[in-house]
Backbone as CSV, one residue per row, in Angstrom:
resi,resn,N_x,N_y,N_z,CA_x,CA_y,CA_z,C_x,C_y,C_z
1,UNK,22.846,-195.675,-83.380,24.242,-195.347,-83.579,24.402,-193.839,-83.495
2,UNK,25.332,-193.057,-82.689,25.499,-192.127,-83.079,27.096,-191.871,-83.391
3,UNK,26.825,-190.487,-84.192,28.101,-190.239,-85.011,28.639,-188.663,-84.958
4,UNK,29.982,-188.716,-84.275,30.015,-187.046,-84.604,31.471,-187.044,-85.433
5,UNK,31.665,-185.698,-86.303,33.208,-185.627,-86.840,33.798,-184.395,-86.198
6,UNK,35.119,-184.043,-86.253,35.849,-182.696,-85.381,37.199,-183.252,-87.005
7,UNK,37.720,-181.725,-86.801,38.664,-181.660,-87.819,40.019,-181.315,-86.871
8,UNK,41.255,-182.073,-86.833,42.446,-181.538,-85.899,43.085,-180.816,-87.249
9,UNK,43.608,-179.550,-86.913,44.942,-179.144,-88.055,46.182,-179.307,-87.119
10,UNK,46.847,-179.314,-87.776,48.493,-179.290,-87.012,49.045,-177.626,-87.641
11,UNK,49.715,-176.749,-86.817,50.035,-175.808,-88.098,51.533,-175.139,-86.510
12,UNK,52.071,-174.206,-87.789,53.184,-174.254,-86.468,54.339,-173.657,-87.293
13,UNK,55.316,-173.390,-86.481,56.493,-173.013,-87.426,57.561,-174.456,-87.671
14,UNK,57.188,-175.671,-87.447,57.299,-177.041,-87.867,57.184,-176.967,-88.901
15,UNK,55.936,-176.783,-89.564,55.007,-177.045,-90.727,55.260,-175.935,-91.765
16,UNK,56.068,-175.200,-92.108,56.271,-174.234,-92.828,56.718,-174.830,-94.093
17,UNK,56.784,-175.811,-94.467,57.090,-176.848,-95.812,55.647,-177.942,-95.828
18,UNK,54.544,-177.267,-95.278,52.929,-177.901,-95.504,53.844,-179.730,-95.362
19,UNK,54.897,-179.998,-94.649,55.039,-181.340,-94.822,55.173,-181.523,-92.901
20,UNK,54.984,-183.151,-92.754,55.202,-183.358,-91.081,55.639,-184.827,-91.617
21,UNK,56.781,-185.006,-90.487,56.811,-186.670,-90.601,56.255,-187.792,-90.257
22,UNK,56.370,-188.672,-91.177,55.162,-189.534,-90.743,55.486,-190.160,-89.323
23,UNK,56.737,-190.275,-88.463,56.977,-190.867,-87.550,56.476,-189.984,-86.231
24,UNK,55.976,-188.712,-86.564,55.300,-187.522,-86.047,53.430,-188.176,-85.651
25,UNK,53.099,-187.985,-86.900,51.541,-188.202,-87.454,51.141,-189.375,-86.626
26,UNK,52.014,-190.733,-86.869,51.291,-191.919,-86.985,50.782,-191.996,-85.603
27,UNK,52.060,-192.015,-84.620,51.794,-191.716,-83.141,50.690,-191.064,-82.329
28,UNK,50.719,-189.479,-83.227,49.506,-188.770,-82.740,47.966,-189.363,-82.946
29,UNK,48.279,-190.030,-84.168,46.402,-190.275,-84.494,46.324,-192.205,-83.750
30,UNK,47.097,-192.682,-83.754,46.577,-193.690,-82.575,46.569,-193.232,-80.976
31,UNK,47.425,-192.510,-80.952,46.990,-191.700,-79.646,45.540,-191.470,-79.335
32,UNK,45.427,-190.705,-80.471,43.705,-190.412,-80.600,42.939,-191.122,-80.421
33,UNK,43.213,-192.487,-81.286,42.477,-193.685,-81.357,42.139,-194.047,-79.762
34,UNK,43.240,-194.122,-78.718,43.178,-194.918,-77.822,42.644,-194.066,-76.598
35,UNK,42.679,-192.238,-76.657,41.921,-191.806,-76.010,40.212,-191.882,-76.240
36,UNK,40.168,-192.306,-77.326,38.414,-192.315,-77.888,38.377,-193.657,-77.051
37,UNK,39.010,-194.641,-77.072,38.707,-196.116,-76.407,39.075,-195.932,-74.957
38,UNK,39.473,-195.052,-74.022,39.717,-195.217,-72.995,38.119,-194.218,-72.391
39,UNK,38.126,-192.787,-73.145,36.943,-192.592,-72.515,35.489,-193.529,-73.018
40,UNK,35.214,-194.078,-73.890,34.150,-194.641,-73.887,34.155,-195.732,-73.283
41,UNK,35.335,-196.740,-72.927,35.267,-197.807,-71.947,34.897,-196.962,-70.029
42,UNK,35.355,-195.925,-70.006,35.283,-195.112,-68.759,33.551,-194.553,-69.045
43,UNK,33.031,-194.283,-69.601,31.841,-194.041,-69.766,30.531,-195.390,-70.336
44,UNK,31.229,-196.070,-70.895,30.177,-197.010,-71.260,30.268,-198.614,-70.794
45,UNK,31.683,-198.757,-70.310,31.953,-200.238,-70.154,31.916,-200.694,-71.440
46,UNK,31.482,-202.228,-71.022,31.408,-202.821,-72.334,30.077,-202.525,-73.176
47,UNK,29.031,-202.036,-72.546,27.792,-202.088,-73.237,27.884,-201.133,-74.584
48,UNK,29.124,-200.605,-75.429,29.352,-199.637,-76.318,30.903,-199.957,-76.909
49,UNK,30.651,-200.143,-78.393,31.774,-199.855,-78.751,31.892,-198.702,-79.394
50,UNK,33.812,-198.435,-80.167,33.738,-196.921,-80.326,34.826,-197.526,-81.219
51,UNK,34.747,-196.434,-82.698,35.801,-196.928,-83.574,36.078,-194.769,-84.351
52,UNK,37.037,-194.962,-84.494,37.633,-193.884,-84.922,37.906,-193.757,-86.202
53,UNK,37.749,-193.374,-87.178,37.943,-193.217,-88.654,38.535,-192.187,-89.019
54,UNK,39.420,-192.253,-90.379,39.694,-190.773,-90.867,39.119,-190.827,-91.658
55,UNK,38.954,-189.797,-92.289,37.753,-189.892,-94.013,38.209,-188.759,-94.820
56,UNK,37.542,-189.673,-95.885,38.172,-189.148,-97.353,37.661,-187.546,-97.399
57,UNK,38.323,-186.424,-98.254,37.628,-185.815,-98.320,37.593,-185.302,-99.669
58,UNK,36.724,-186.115,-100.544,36.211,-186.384,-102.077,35.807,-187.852,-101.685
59,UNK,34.921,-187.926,-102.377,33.853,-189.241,-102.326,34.475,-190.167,-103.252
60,UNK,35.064,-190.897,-102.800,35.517,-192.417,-103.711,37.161,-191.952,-103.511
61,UNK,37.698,-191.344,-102.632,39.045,-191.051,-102.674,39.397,-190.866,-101.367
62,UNK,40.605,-191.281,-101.019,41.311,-191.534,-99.834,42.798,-191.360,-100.504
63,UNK,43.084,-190.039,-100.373,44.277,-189.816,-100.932,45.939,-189.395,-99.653
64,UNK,46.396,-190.120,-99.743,47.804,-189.367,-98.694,49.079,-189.340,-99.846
65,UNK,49.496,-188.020,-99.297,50.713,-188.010,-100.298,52.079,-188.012,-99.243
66,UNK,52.723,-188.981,-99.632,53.941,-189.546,-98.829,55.166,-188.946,-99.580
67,UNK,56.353,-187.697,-98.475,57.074,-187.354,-99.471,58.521,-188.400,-98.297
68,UNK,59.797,-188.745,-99.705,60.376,-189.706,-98.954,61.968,-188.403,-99.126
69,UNK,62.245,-187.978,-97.729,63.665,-187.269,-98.341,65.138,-188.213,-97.143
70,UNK,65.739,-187.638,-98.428,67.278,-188.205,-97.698,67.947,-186.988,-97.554
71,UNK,68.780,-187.000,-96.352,69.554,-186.184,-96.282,70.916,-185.871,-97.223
72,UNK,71.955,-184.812,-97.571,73.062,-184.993,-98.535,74.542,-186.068,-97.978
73,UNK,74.529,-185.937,-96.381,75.219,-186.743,-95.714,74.828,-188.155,-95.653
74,UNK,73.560,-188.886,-96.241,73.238,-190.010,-96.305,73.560,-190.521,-97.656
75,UNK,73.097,-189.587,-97.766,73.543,-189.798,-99.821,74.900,-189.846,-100.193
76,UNK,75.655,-189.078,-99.642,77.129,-188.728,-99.741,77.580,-190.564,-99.234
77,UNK,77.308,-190.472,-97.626,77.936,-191.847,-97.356,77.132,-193.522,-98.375
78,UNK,75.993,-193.384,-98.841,75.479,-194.286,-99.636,76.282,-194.598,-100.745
79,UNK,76.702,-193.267,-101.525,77.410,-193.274,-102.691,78.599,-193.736,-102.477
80,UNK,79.299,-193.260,-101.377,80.808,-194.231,-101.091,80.711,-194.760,-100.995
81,UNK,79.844,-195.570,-99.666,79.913,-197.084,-99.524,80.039,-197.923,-100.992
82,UNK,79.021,-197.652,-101.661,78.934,-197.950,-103.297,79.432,-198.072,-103.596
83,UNK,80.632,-197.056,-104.145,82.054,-196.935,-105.345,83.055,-197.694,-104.374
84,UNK,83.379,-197.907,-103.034,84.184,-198.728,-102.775,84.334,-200.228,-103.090
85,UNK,82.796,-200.823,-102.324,82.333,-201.733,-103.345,82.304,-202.559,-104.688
86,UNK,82.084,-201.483,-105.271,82.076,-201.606,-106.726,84.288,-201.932,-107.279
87,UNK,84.416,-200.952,-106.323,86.164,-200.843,-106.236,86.494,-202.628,-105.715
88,UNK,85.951,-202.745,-105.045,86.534,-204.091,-104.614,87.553,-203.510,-103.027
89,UNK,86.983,-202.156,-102.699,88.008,-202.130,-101.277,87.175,-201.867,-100.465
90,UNK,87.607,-202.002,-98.832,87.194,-201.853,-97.464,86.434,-200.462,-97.443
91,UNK,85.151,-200.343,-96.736,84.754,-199.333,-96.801,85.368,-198.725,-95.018
């Protein structure tokens, strides 16, 4: 078996709130996934498989921190929809 690791950072004037969206992330790292499976099928055929991992970095921990934001215009229209509702009238 062999095994190698590489570290990607993302950094940028995007990233200036150390946050990225996950609809950003998820895309990129199966991307990844499927360039690791396209060159080792192009280099090995079938005689090799190839699997891609992310890894923890602390031993017994696999930590992601998920931040969830709403905008004030979502919130604003959430809350009306609501009190109309609650009103018993047409939103």
């Amino acid at each position: 078996m062999s095994e190698s690791s590489f570290t990607i950072v993302y950094d940028g004037p995007a990233l200036k709130d150390h946050a990225m969206d996950v609809r950003d992330l998820a895309p990129a790292m199966l991307a990844l996934g499927q360039l690791f499976d396209a060159a080792n099928s192009a280099l090995n055929g079938d005689s090799a498989r190839i699997r891609v991992q992310v890894k923890a970095t602390e031993p017994g921990c696999f930590q992601i921190t998920f931040e969830v934001l709403q905008t004030l215009g979502a919130q604003i229209a959430s809350f009306l929809s609501s009190a109309f509702r609650i009103l018993g009238c047409e939103a």
